[in-house]
N, C-alpha and C positions, 0 to 999 in steps of 0.2 A: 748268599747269607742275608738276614736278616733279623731285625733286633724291635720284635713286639711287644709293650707292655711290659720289660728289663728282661726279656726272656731273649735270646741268643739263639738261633738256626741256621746249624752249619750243613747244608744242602747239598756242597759242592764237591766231588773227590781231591785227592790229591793234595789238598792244603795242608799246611803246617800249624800250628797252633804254640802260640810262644807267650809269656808274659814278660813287659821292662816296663819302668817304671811305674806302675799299678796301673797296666794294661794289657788287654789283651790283644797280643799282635800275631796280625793273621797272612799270610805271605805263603810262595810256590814258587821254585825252585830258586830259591836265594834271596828271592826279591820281597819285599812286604807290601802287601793289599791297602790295608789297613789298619787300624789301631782302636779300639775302645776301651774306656775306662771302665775298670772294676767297679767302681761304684756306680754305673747305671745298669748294674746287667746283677742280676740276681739267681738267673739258671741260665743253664749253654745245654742247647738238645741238639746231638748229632744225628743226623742223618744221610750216613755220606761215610765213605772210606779216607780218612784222614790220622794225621800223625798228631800228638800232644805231646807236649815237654814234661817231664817230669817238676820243672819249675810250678808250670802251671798248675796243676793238681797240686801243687804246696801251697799256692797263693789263694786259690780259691777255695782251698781247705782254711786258710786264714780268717778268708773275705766271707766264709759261707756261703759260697756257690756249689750246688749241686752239678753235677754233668751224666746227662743221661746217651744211652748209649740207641740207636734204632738201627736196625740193620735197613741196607738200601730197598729190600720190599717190605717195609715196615714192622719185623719184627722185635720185641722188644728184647734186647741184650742186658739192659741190669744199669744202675745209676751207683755213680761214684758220690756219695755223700759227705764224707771226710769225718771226721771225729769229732765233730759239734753240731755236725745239722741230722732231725729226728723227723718224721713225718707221724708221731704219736698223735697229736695233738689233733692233727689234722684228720685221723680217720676215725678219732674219737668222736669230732663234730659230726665225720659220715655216719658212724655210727649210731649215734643219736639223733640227726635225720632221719634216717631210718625207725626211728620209734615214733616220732612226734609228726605231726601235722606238717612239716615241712615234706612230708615223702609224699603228701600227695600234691602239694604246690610245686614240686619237683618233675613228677609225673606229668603234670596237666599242663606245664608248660612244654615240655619234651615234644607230646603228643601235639599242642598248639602248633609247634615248628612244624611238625611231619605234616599238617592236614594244609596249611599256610603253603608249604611248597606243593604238595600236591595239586590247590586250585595254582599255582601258579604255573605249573606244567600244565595244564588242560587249557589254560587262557592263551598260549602259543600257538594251538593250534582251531581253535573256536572260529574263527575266519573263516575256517575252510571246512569245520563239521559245529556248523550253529547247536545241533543239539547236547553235545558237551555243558552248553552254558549250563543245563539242566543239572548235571550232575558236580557244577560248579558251585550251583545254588544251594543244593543237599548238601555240599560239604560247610559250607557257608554256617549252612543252620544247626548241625552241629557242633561248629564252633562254639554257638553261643548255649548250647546244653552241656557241653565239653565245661565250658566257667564256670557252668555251675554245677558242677560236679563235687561230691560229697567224699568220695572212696577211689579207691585204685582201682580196683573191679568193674566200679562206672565209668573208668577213666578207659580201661582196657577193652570194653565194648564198647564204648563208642570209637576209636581207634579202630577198631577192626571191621567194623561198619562202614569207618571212613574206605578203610584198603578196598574192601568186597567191591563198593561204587566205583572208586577211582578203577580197579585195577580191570571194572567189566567194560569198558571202553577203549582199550587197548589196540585192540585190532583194526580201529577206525581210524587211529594217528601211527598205521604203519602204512606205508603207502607204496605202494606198489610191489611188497616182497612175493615169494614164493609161499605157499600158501604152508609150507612146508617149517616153514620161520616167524608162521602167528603164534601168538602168545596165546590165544581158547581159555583158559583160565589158569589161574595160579596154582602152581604142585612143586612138590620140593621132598626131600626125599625117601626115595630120588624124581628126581624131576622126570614130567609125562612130555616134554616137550622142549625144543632145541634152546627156543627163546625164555623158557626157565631155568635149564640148565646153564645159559649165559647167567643171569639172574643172581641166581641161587652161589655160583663161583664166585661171582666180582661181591658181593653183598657178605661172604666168608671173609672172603682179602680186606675189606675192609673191617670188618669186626675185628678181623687179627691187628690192624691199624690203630682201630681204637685202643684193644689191651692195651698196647703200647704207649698209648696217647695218657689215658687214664691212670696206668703205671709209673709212668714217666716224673707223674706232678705228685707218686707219693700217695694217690687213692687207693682202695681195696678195690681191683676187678670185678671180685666175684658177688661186690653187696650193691646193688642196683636198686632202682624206685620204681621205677615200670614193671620190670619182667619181676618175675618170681624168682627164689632161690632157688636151683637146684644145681646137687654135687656137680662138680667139673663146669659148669654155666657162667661164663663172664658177666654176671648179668648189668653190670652197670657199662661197660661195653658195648652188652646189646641194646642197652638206654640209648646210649650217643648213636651210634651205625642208625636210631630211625633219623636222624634228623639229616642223615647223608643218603637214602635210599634215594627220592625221586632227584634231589638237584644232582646231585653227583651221578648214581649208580644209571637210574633209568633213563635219565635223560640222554646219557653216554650209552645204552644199549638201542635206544629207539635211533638215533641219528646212525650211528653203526650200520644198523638193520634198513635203514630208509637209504643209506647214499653207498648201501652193497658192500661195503667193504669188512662184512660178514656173510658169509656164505652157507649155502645147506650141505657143501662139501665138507666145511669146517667139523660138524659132527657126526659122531657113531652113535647108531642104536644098538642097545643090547637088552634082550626080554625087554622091548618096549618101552624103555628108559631111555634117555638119552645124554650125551657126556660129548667135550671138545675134542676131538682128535690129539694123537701129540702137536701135530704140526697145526690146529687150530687155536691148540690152547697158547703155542709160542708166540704165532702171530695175537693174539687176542692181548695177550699179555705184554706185549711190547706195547702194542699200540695201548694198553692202558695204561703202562707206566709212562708213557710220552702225554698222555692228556692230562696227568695229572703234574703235571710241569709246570702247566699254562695258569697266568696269572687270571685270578678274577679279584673285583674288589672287596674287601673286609670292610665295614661299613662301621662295622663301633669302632675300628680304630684310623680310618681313613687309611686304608696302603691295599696295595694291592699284593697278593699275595699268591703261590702256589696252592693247588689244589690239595696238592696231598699235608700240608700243614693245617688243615682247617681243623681236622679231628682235635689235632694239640690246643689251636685255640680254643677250644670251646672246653675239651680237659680243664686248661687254665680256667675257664669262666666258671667252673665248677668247684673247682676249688680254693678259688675267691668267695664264690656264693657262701658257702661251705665253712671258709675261717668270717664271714662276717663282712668282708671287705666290700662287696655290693648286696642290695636289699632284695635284688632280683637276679634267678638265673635267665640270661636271656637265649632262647633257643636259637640255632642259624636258621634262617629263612634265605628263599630263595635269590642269587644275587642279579641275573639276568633278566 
């Protein structure tokens, strides 16, 4: 567990969840953990198979704490709000972002974070393939056409100009695989190749994370600043997931692919498409929900934190932006 920003992350199965004296007491099998006050904590987001007292949902319906529900592979289960707290207010402001000049300061900063980690992933491995720096450089100077960017459409191509560069060097920071487990270029679907079809899967998992993330705090899914609208499209979702592609997703598929502990047995071809095995996608997925365990640091707030709560961070950061509470949204960048 952990308590960012009066926001409440309950990680761990098997806890109990209790309030005495306007607090939240947190304790497993009999015994109590420990205890925080209601008035520093403002949301409680589960993630994690745990028990709650019927107390506690009375007190924090008093107190106006929301509690949201995430299933342990981050799917979004629904938030207990209580009879006083609305999130009206709140997606009116998204809504109206969305009209005004803030959808594209929204955008441009999104895209700032994606292009930011991306030179920061090619700089890990420049040592060992100097020409990289080059395609470091290109991103570099995008950047500074990216700020001055007028529209969302300029904002979206140059983004994808970013991806095309970064993602045609690929095959020079995998080192030593089967030729069988090169990435050749980017396809999706369905994916022309093993190392997309990795890609393309963990890069869903988290989009479905994000929902979650973005649901959680009370935003609209489906009304996004980047992507475009379209029916059944999360799009503000698929806003957040760029800013977790290279630190989280790719850099977690290239290490994989570099130290073998993905293999070309892992997947099946079918009509020239490719897909995990049952038995690649289990392994795959275990070992991704174990890396996403591990702490890195959070740097706007000093702590170190789980990998898989990052998405909620930055939900929150959004919907701070969004009611007024800070004058910038600030993208995640690379933390390694």
């Amino acid at each position: 567990m952990i308590v960012v920003g009066k926001v409440l992350y309950i990680m761990t199965d098997d806890l109990y969840l209790n309030v005495d004296h306007d607090s939240v007491e947190i304790g497993r099998d009999r015994k109590i953990i420990t205890r925080i006050p209601l008035v520093s904590i403002s949301q409680i987001i589960i993630i994690a198979n745990i028990t709650i007292s019927a107390y506690l949902l009375s007190a924090c319906n008093r107190a106006k704490i929301s509690i949201s529900y995430i299933s342990p592979f981050g799917r979004y289960q629904g938030t207990f709000n209580g009879t006083e707290i609305g999130n009206v207010s709140l997606r009116m402001k998204q809504y109206d972002a969305f009209q005004n000049k803030e959808k594209i300061k929204i955008a441009k900063n999104i895209v700032l974070g994606k292009t930011v980690n991306q030179m920061a992933l090619l700089a890990k491995y420049c040592s060992k393939h100097p020409d990289l720096e080059q395609i470091r450089s290109y991103l570099a100077s995008e950047i500074n056409v990216l700020l001055d960017s007028d529209s969302v459409e300029q904002i979206r191509g140059i983004e994808g100009d970013c991806a095309a560069k970064y993602f045609s060097v690929f095959d020079e920071i995998l080192e030593g695989c089967d030729d069988e487990l090169k990435f050749v270029e980017r396809s999706r679907r369905p994916p022309k190749s093993r190392f997309n079809s990795l890609l393309s899967l963990l890069y869903t998992i988290e989009t479905t994370t994000c929902i979650a993330a973005v649901s959680a705090y009370g935003l609209d899914p489906y009304l996004g600043f980047l992507h475009e609208i379209h029916p059944g499209r999360a799009s503000l979702a698929c806003d957040l997931v760029e800013e977790f592609r290279t630190p989280v997703i790719d850099a977690y598929v290239i290490k994989a692919i570099n130290r073998k502990k993905i293999m070309v047995k892992d997947f099946e071809e079918t009509e020239g498409y490719f897909s995990l095995t049952s038995e690649g996608k289990k392994k795959v997925l275990t070992d991704w929900e174990k890396y996403k365990e591990e702490k890195v640091e959070y740097k706007l707030w000093g702590k170190e934190v789980p990998i898989k709560i990052l998405p909620f961070l930055q939900a929150q950061l959004m919907g701070q932006y969004l009611r007024g509470d800070i004058s910038e949204y600030p993208p995640f960048t690379d933390w390694r």
